[in-house]
C-alpha positions, 0 to 999 in steps of 0.5 A, a space after each residue: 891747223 884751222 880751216 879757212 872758211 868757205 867763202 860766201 858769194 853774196 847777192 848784190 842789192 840792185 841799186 834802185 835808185 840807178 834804175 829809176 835814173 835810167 828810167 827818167 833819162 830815157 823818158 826825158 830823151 823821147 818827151 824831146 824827140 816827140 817834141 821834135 816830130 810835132 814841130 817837124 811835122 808841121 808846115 814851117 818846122 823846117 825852123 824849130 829852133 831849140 827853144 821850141 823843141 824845149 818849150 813843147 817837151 816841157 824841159 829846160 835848155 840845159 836838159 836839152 844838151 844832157 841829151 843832145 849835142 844840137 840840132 843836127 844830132 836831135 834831127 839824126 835822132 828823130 829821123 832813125 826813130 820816125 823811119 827805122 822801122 818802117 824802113 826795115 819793112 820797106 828792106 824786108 820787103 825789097 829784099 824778097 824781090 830779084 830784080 833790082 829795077 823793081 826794088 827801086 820802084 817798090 821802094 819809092 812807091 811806098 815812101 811816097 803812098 805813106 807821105 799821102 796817108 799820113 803829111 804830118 810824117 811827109 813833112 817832117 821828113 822833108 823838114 828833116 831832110 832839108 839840113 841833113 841827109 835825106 830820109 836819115 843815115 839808114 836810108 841813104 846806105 840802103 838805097 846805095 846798097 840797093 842801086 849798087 846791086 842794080 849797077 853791078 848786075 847791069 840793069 840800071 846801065 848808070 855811070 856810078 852808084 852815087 849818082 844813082 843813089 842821088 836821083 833815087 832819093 832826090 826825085 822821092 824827096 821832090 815828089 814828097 814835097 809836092 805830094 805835102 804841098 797839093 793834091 796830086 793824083 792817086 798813081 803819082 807814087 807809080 809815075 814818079 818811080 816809073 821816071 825814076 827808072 828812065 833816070 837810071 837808064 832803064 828803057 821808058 817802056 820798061 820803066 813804066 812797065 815796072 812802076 805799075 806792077 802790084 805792090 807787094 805787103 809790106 813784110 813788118 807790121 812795124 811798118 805802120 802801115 
């Protein structure tokens, strides 16, 4: 009777060549989008077309669609890599907040204090924001989130969440346009949200109350702030 040899478990060789592809694509994928954010950043970005996006990244029309399906899905991607981090600051923050009315306020006041720091990011999410949603898929859960808690515990007295979600990020993204387009004074951020409030039927007392309490610090130093 012989014995069976033992069997060996050998290490398998990583494939090099796998990881210097994975490596390429990824890097390919963020030229583009770095593309994108430059022309959507400007003034008439709002009419990049593909062959702009390719010609700035330095790639060809068909590496383009190696990566994205078309415009719509370049802009969804740009957007969650323009805002995802800051909004999870902006969440961050927010969520250390109780009263719902005030999350709203803080909210809107820091998405309109970066669009006067910084018009390149304002105009790309306006440009951005003109063919889908606005401020990207995240932002639009969360501010539905955020106005459903309002109106579950009574203090945004509105007949829906969607309608609330709506003037929420509607007026924001008006009040960015103008903020992009002209000078507008230094408290508009304050006086855009305090009015918000009113829309979402809070009394304009409290509203303005509200809007011009103390900014707390954003809670990510990913915010970019």
């Amino acid at each position: 009777m012989t014995d069976t040899p033992p069997q060996i478990d050998m290490p398998q060789q990583t494939d090099g060549r796998t990881e210097v592809g994975r490596k390429r694509r990824a890097e390919t994928r963020a030229r583009i989008i770095a593309a994108a954010f430059a022309i959507f950043g400007e003034e008439n970005g709002l009419f990049a077309r593909i062959e702009d996006i390719v010609e700035q990244a330095g790639v060809t029309r068909a590496t383009f669609y190696n990566h994205f399906s078309g415009m719509v899905d370049l802009r969804e991607a740009v957007t969650r890599e323009v805002t995802h981090d800051f909004l999870e600051a902006v969440t961050a923050t927010v969520s250390q907040i109780p009263d719902s009315r005030e999350q709203c306020t803080v909210a809107v006041r820091y998405y309109l204090r970066r669009a006067q720091k910084d018009r390149r990011w304002a105009w790309s999410m306006l440009n951005m924001s003109a063919s889908g949603e606005i401020f990207g898929a995240e932002t639009v859960r969360q501010a539905l989130r955020t106005i459903t808690d309002g109106v579950d515990n009574g203090s945004l007295p509105i007949p829906s969440a969607e309608l609330g979600r709506d003037i929420l990020l509607g007026a924001t993204l008006a009040a960015m346009g103008s903020i992009a387009k002209r000078d507008m004074p230094e408290n508009y951020p304050e006086v855009v949200a305090g009015y918000i409030l009113c829309g979402l039927g809070v009394d304009r007392d409290a509203a303005k109350s509200i809007a011009h309490l103390p900014l707390p610090p954003l809670e990510a130093a990913a915010a970019n702030d």
